[in-house]
Kinemage of the C-alpha trace (Angstrom):
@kinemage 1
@onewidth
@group {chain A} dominant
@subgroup {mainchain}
@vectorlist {calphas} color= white
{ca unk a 1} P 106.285 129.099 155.241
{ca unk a 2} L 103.403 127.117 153.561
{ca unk a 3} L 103.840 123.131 153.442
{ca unk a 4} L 104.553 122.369 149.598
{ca unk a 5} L 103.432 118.915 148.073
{ca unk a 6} L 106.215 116.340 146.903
{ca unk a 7} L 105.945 116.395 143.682
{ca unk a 8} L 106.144 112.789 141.944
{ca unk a 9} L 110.087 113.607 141.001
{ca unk a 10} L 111.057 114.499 144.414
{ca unk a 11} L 109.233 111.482 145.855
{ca unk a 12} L 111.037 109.254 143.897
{ca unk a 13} L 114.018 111.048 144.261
{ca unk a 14} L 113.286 110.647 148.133
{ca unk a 15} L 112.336 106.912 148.311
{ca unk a 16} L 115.376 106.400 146.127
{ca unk a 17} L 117.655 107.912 149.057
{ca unk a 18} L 115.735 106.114 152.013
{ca unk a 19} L 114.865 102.827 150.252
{ca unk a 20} L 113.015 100.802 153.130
{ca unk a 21} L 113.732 102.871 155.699
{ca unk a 22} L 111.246 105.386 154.238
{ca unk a 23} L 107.866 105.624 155.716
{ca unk a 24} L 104.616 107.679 155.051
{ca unk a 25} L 102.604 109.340 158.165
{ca unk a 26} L 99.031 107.369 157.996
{ca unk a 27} L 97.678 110.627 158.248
{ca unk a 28} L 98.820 111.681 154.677
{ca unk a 29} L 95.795 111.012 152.069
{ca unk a 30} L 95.855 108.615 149.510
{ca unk a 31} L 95.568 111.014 146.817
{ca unk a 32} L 98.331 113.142 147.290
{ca unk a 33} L 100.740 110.342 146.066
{ca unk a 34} L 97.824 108.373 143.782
{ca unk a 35} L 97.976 107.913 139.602
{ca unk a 36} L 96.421 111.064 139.280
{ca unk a 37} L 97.263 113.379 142.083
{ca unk a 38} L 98.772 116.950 140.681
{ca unk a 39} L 102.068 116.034 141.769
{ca unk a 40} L 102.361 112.533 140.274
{ca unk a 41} L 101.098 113.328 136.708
{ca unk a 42} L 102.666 113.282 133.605
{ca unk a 43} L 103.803 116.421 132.180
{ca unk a 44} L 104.375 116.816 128.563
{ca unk a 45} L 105.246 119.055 125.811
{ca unk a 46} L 104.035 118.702 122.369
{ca unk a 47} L 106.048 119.977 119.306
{ca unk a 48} L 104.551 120.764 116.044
{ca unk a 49} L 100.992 121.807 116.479
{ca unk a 50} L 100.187 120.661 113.115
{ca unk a 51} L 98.129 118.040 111.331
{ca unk a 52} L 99.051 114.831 112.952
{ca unk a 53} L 99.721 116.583 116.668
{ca unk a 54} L 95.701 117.201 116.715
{ca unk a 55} L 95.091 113.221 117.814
{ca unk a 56} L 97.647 113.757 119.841
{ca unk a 57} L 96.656 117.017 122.193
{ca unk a 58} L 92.801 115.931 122.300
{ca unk a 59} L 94.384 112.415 124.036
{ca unk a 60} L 96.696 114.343 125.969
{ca unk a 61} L 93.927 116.712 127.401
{ca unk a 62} L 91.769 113.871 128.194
{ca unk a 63} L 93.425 111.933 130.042
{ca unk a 64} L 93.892 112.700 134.148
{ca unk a 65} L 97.481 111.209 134.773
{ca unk a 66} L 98.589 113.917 132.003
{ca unk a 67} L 99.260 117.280 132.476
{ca unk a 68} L 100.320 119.472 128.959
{ca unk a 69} L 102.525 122.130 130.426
{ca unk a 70} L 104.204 123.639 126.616
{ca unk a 71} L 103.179 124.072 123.013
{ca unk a 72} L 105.552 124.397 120.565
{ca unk a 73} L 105.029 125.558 116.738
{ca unk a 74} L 106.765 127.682 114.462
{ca unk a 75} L 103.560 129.093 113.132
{ca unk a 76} L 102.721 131.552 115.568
{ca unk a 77} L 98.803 131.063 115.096
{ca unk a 78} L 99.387 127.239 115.490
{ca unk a 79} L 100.573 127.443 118.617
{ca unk a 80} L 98.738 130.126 120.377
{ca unk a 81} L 95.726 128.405 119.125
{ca unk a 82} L 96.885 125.225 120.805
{ca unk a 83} L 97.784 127.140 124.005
{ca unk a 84} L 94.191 128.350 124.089
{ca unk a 85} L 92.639 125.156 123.240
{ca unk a 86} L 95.122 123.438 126.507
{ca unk a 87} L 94.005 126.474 128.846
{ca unk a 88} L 90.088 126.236 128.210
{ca unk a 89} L 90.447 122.409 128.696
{ca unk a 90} L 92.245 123.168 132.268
{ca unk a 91} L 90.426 125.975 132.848
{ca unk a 92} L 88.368 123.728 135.957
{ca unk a 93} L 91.892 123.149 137.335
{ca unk a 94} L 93.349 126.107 137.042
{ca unk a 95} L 90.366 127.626 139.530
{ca unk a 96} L 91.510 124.872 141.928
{ca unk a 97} L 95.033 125.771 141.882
{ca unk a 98} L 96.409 122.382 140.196
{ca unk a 99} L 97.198 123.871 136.955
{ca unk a 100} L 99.482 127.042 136.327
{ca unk a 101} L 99.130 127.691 132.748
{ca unk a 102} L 100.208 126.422 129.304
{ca unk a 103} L 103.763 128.089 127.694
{ca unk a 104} L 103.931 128.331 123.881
{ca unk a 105} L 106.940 128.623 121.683
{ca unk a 106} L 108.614 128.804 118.734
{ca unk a 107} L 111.759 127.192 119.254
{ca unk a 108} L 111.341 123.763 120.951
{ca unk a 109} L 114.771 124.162 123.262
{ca unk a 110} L 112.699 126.196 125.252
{ca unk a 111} L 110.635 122.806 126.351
{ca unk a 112} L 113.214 120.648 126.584
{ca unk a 113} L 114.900 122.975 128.891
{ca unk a 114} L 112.493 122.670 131.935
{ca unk a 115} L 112.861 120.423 134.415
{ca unk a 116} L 109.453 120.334 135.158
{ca unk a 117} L 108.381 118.334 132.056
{ca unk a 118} L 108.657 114.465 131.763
{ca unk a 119} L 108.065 114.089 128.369
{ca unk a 120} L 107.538 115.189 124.568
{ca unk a 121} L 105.587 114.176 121.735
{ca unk a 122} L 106.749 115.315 118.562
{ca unk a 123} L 104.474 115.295 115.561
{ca unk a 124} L 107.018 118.005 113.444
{ca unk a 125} L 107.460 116.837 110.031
{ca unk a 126} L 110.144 114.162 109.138
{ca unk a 127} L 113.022 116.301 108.679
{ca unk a 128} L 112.726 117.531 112.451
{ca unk a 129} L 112.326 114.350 114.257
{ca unk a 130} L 115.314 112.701 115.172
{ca unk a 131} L 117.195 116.312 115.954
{ca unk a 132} L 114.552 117.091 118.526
{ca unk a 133} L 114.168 113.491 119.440
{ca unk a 134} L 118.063 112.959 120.212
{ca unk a 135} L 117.785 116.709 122.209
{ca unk a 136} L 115.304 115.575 124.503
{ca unk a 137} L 116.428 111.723 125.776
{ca unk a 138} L 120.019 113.295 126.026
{ca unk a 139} L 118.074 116.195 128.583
{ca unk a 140} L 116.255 113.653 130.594
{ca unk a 141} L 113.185 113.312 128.354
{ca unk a 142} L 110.895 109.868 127.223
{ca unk a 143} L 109.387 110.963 123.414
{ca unk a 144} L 106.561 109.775 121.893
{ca unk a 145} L 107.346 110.570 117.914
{ca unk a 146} L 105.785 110.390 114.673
{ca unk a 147} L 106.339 107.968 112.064
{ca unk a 148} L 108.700 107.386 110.141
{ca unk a 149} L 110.861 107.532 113.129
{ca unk a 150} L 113.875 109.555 111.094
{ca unk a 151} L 114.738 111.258 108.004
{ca unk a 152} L 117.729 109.175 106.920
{ca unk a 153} L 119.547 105.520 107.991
{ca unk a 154} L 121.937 107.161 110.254
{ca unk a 155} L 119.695 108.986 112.861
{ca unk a 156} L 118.018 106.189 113.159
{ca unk a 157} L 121.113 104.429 114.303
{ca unk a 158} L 121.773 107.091 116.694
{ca unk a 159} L 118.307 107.764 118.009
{ca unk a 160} L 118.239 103.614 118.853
{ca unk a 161} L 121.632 103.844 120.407
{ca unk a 162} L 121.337 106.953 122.162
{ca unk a 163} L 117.282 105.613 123.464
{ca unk a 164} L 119.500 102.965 125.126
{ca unk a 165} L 122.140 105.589 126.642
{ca unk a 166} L 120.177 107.330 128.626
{ca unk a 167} L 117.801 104.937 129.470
{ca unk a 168} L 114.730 106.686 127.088
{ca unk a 169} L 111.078 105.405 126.530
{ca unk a 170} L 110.473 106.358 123.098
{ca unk a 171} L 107.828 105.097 121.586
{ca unk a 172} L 107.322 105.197 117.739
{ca unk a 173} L 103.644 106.373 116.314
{ca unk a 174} L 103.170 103.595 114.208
{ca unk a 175} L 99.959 102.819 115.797
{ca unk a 176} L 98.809 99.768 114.075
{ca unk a 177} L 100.756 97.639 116.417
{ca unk a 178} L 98.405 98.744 118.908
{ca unk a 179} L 95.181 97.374 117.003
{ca unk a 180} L 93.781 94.010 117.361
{ca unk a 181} L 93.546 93.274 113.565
{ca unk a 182} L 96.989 93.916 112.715
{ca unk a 183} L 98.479 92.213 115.806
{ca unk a 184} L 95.958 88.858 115.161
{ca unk a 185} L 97.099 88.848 111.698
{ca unk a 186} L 100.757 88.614 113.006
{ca unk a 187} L 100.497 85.834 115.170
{ca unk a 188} L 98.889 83.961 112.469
{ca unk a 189} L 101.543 84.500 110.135
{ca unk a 190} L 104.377 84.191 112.770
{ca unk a 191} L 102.969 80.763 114.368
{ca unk a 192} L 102.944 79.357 110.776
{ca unk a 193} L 98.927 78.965 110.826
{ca unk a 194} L 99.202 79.553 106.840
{ca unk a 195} L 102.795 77.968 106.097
{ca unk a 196} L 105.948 80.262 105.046
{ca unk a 197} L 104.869 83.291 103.798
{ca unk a 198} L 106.419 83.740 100.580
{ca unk a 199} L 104.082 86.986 98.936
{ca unk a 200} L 103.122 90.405 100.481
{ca unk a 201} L 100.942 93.293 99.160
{ca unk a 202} L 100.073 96.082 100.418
{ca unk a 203} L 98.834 99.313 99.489
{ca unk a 204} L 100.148 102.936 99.983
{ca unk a 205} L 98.894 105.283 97.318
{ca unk a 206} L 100.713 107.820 95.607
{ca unk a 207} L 101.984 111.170 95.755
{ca unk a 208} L 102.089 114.278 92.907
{ca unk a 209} L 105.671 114.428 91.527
{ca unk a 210} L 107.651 117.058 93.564
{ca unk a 211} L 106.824 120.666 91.657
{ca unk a 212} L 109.037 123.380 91.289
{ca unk a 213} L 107.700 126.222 93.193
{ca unk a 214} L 107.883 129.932 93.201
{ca unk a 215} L 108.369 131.889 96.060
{ca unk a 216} L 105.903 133.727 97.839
{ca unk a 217} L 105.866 135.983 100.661
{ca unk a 218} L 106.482 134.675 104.116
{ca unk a 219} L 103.180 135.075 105.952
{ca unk a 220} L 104.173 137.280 109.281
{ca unk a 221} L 104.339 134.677 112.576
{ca unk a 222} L 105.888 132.166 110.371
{ca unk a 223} L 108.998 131.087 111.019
{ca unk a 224} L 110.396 129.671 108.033
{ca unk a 225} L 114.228 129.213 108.715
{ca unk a 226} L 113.600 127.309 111.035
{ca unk a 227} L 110.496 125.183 109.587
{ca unk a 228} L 113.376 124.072 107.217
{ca unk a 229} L 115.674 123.495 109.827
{ca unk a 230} L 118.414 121.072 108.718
{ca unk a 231} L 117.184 120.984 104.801
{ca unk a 232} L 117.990 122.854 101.715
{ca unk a 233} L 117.372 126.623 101.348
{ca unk a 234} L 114.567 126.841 99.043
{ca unk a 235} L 111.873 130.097 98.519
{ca unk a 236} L 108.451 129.819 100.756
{ca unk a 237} L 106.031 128.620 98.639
{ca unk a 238} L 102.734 127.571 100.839
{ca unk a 239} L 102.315 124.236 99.013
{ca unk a 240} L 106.075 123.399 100.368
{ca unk a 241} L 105.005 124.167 103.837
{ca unk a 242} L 101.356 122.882 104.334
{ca unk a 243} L 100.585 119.501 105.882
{ca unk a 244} L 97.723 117.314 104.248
{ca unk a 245} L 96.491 114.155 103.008
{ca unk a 246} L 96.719 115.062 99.802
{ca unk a 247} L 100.893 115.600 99.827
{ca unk a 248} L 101.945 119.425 100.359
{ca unk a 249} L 105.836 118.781 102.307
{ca unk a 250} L 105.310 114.910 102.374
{ca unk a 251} L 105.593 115.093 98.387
{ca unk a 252} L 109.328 116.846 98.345
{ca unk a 253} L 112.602 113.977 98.703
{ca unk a 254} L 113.437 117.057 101.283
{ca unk a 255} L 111.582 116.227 103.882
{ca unk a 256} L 110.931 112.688 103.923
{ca unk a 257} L 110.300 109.484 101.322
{ca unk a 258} L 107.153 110.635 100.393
{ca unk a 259} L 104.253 107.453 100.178
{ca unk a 260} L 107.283 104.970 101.467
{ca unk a 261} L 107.956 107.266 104.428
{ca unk a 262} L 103.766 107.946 104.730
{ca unk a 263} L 101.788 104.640 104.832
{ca unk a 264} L 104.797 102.283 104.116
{ca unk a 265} L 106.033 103.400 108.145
{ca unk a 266} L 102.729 102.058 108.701
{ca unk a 267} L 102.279 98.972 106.780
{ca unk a 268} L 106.353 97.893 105.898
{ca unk a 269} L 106.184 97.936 109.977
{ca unk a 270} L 103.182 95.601 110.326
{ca unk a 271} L 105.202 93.374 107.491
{ca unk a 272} L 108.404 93.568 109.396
{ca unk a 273} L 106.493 92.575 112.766
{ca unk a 274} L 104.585 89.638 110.726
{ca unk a 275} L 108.010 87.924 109.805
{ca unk a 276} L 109.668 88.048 113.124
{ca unk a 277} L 112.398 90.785 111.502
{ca unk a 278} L 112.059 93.522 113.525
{ca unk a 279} L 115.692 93.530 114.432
{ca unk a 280} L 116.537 93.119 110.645
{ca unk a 281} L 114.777 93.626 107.384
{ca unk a 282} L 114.844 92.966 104.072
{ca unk a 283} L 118.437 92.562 101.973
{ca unk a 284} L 117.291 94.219 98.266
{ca unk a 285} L 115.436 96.638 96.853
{ca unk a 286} L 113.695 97.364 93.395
{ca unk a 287} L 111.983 100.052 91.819
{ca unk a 288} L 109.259 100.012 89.960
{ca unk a 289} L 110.160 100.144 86.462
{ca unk a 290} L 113.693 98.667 86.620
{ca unk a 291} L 113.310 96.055 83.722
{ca unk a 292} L 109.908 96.112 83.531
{ca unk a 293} L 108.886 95.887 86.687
{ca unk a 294} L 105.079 97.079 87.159
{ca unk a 295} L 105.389 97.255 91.441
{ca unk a 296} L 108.320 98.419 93.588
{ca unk a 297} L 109.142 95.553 95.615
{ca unk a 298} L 111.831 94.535 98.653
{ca unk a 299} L 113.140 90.932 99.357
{ca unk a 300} L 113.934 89.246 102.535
{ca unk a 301} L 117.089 87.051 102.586
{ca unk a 302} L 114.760 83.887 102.618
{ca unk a 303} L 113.196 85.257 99.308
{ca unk a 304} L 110.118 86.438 100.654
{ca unk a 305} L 108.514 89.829 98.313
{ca unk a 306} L 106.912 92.739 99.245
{ca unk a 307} L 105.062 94.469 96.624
{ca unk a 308} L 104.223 98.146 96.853
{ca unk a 309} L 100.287 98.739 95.490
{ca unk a 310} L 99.970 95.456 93.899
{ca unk a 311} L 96.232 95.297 94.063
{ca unk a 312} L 95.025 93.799 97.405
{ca unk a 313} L 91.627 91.378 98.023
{ca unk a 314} L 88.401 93.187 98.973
{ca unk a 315} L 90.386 96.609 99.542
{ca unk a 316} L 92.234 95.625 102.299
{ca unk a 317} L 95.817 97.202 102.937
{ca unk a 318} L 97.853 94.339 103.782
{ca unk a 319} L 97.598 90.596 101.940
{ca unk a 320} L 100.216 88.007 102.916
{ca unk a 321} L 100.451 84.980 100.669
{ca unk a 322} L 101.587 81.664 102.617
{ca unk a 323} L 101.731 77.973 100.638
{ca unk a 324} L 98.693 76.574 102.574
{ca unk a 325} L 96.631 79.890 103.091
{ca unk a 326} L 96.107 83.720 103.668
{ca unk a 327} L 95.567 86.533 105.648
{ca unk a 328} L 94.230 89.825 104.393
{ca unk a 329} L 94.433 92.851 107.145
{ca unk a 330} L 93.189 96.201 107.252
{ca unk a 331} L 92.178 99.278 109.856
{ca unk a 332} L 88.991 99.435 111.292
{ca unk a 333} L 89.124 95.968 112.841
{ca unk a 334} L 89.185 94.243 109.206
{ca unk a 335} L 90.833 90.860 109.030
{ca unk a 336} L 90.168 87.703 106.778
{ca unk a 337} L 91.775 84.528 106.831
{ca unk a 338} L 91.994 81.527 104.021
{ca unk a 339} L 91.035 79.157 105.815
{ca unk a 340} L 88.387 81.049 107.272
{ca unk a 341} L 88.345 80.013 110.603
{ca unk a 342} L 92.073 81.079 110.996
{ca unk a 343} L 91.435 84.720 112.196
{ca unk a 344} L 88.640 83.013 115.363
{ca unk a 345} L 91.611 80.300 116.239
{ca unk a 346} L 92.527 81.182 119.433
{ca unk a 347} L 96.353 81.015 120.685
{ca unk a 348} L 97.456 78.147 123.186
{ca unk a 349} L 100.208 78.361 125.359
{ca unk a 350} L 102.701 77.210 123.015
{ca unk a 351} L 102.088 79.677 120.506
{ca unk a 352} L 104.180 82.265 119.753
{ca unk a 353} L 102.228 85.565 121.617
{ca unk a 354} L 103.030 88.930 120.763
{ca unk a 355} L 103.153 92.002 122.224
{ca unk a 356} L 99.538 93.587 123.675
{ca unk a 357} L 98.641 97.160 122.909
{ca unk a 358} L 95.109 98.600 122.785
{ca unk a 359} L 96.297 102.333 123.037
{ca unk a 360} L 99.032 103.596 121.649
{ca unk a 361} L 99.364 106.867 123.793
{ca unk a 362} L 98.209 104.837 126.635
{ca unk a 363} L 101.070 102.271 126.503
{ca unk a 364} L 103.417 104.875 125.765
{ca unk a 365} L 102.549 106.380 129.526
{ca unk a 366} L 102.701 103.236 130.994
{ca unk a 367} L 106.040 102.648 130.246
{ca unk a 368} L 106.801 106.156 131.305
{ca unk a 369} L 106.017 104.994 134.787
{ca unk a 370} L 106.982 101.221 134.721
{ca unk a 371} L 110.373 102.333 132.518
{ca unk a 372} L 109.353 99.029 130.371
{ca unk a 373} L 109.751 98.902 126.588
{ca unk a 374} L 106.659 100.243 124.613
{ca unk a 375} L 105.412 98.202 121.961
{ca unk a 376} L 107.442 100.650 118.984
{ca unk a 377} L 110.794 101.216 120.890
{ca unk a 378} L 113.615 103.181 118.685
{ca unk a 379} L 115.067 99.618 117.110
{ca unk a 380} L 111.463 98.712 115.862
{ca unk a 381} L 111.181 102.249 114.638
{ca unk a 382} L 114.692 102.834 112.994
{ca unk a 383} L 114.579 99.302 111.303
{ca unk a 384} L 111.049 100.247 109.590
{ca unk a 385} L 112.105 103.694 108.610
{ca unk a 386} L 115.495 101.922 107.188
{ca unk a 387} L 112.821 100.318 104.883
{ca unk a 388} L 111.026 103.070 103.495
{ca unk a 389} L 114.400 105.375 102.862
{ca unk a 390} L 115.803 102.157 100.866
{ca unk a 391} L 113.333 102.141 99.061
{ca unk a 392} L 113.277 105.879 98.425
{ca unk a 393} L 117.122 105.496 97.657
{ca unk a 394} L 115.876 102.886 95.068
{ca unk a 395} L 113.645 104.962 93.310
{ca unk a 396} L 115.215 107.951 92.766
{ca unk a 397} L 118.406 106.206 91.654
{ca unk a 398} L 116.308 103.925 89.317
{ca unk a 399} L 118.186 100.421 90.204
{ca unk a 400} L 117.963 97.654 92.541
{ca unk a 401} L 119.563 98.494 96.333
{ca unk a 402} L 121.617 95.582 97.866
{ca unk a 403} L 121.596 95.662 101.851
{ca unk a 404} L 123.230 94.004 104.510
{ca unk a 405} L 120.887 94.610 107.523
{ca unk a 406} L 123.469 92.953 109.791
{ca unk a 407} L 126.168 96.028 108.884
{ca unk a 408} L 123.550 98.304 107.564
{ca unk a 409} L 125.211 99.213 104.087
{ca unk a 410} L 124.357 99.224 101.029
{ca unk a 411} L 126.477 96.887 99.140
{ca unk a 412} L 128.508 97.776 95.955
{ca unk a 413} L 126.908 100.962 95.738
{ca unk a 414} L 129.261 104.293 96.443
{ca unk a 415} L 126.580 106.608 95.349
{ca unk a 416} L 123.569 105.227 96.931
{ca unk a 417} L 125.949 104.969 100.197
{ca unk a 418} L 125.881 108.422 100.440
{ca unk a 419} L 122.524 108.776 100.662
{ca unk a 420} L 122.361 107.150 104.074
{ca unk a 421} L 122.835 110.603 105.800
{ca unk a 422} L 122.309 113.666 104.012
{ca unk a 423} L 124.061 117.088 104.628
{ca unk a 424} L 122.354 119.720 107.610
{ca unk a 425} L 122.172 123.105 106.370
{ca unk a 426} L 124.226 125.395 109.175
{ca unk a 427} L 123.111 125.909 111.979
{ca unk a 428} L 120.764 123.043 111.923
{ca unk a 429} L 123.345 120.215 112.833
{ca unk a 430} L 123.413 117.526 115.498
C-alpha cells in the first residue's frame, strides 16, 4: 500500500490525541506540514457565483494556503463557468497531483456535506444568507458572508448565538473595517480627539421604487424555486433576479432593505464601530418624511443622529460632527480631519487602539487557523444589519421605530414587531 500524507485535519486530530508525547521523524520535510503544503491548506466552497462572489474567487485562487474544492450557483452557466475559471487556475497543480478537481452545484447541501472542506464563503443574495450560514457552522464549517449579515432581526440573533455554539469563525464582509481610513477615523472619534460626537452623515444613494413585474419565461439551467428560497412566490421576471449596481433584487423589500441593507451595512457599521456600540446600537428610528423630515435618521440613547444622504463635505461618505472638530472618511484611503493635523496624530499607549485589519479575506483565514475572532464576528454583523432592517421597518411603515437594543424589541409597536422575522415559504425553513 502507498504511504498517504496526513492531511492538516488528521494531524491535528493526531497531536490532539498524543499532546507532548508526539514527535516528528527529522527525516520528514518541512513542507509536508508547512502553511502551504497540500495537506495543510484551506479548503473552501463558495456559494453564489454571482456579482459580489467575483472578488471573492479571484482572492481565493490567488492565494497558496487556499485550496477552492466546490462551486455552488443556481444558474447553471454561473457555476460551470466558475468551475472552469477554478480548474484553469489549478491546472499547474493538478499536473503535479496536489489538486483533484473543482465540484459544481446547484444546491449548496451538497458542499456543506463534505468533510473535506473547511470553509464557505457565501456571497448569495440577502435572503439566503443566514439559512446557509446557520447550515454550515452547525456541520463543522467557519463562513465568510456577505453583508448585511441577515435578512431579518431574528437570524441575526441566531446566527450570533449559534457562531458561539459551535465554536464558528464567521467573519462578516463589511470590509471597511479592514481599511486604514475608516479604522483611523475611528480611533479619532473613539479617543475623543474631536469631543462627543453629536452629528453623523453619510451617504448611501438610492434605489428605483420596487416595480411590479410580469413574468417571463424561466431561462433553462435556472433554478428559480430555489433562487427564491425562503421568499414569496412571485413570476420570473429577469429584472427580479439579476444582481447589479444599479438595483435589480436589491430594490424588492423581498430580499433585503434595499440602500439601508446595501451601503448602510457598510457605512451604519463604520458608525456603530466609531461610537464604541458595536454590542448595541441606536434606540429610534425615523423616516424620512415623517413630519417633515427631509433625511431618514437613527438616534443613539445619548442623542447622537445619524442622517441618511444628508449632503457630506468634499464627497466623502462618512462626516462625523464632534463640539471641538471633525472627521470626514471615505474609500480609497480618503480621510480629513478639523483640526487638520488630527488624521497624522499618532496613538500613544494610552489611547484607545482598535482592531488591525489590512485584508479582509486574509484575516478571515487567519483566524481559521489561530480560531481567534475576526475583525466582523456574527455580534458586529447582526447588530449592524439590526440597523439597516429598523430602518427599513421605519420606512415602509412611515413612523418613528422605538428600540431597546438591550432586549432587542421594538417598543409599543405590535405591527412593526412582527416584522422582526418574516414568514419562509415551505420548504425553505430553518
Amino acid at each position: 500500500m502507498k504511504n498517504q500524507p496526513f492531511t492538516r485535519r488528521e494531524f491535528l486530530r493526531s497531536a490532539a490525541v498524543a499532546g507532548a508525547t508526539l514527535a516528528l521523524p527529522t527525516i520528514v520535510p518541512s513542507a509536508a506540514f508547512g502553511r502551504n503544503a497540500p495537506g495543510n491548506r484551506i479548503t473552501v466552497g463558495l456559494i453564489g457565483m454571482g456579482l459580489m462572489m467575483g472578488s471573492h474567487h479571484h482572492i481565493m485562487l490567488g492565494r497558496d494556503e487556499v485550496q477552492v474544492l466546490a462551486v455552488c450557483d443556481v444558474d447553471r452557466g454561473k457555476r460551470e463557468r466558475a468551475q472552469a475559471q477554478t480548474e484553469k487556475a489549478y491546472e499547474a497543480k493538478k499536473a503535479s497531483g496536489t489538486y483533484k478537481g473543482c465540484d459544481a452545484y446547484n444546491e449548496y447541501e451538497r458542499i456543506l456535506e463534505r468533510s473535506d472542506i473547511d470553509a464557505v464563503i457565501v456571497a448569495t443574495p440577502d435572503h439566503w444568507h443566514s439559512m446557509i450560514s446557520l447550515a454550515a457552522m452547525k456541520s463543522g464549517k467557519d463562513v465568510y458572508v456577505q453583508k448585511p449579515m441577515t435578512l431579518t432581526i431574528r437570524e441575526g440573533r441566531f446566527m450570533s448565538d449559534v457562531a458561539k455554539q459551535y465554536g464558528a469563525i464567521l467573519q462578516v464582509g463589511s470590509q471597511q473595517r479592514s481599511e486604514r481610513a475608516f479604522r483611523k477615523a475611528c480611533e479619532i472619534v473613539r479617543n475623543g480627539w474631536i469631543g462627543k460626537v453629536h452629528t453623523i452623515y453619510t451617504q448611501l444613494g438610492e434605489f428605483p421604487a420596487p416595480q411590479s413585474l410580469p413574468g417571463e419565461p424561466i431561462p433553462e439551467g435556472f433554478d428559480y424555486d430555489r433562487w427564491l428560497g425562503p421568499t414569496p412566490w412571485y413570476p420570473y421576471n429577469k429584472k427580479r433576479v439579476e444582481g447589479n449596481y444599479g438595483g435589480g433584487w436589491r430594490c424588492f423589500w423581498e430580499y433585503g432593505s434595499r440602500k439601508n441593507g446595501d451601503w448602510g451595512a457598510h457605512h451604519f457599521d463604520i458608525i456603530q464601530w466609531a461610537l464604541g456600540m458595536d454590542n448595541s446600537g441606536p434606540v429610534e428610528f425615523i423616516p424620512r418624511g415623517f413630519q417633515g423630515a427631509e433625511y431618514q435618521s437613527h438616534v443613539y440613547a445619548d442623542g447622537t443622529k445619524v442622517w441618511k444622504n444628508h449632503p457630506v463635505k468634499n464627497g466623502q461618505m462618512i462626516q462625523f460632527i464632534g463640539e471641538s472638530g471633525e472627521v470626514l472618511v471615505s474609500r480609497d484611503d480618503r480621510l480629513e480631519t478639523t483640526p487638520a493635523g488630527l488624521k497624522d496624530r499618532p496613538l500613544v499607549p494610552g489611547d484607545i487602539h482598535l482592531y488591525e485589519s489590512y485584508n479582509h479575506e486574509g484575516n478571515w483565514l487567519e483566524c481559521i487557523r489561530t480560531r481567534k475572532q475576526p475583525i466582523c464576528p456574527a455580534e458586529i454583523g447582526h447588530r449592524t444589519a439590526t440597523i439597516c432592517h429598523l430602518n427599513g421597518i421605519a420606512e415602509r411603515f412611515n413612523r418613528p421605530i422605538k428600540w431597546d437594543p438591550v432586549k432587542e424589541e421594538i417598543i409599543d409597536d405590535v405591527s412593526a414587531s412582527l416584522w422582526l422575522d418574516r414568514p419562509r415559504r415551505t420548504p425553505y425553513v430553518m
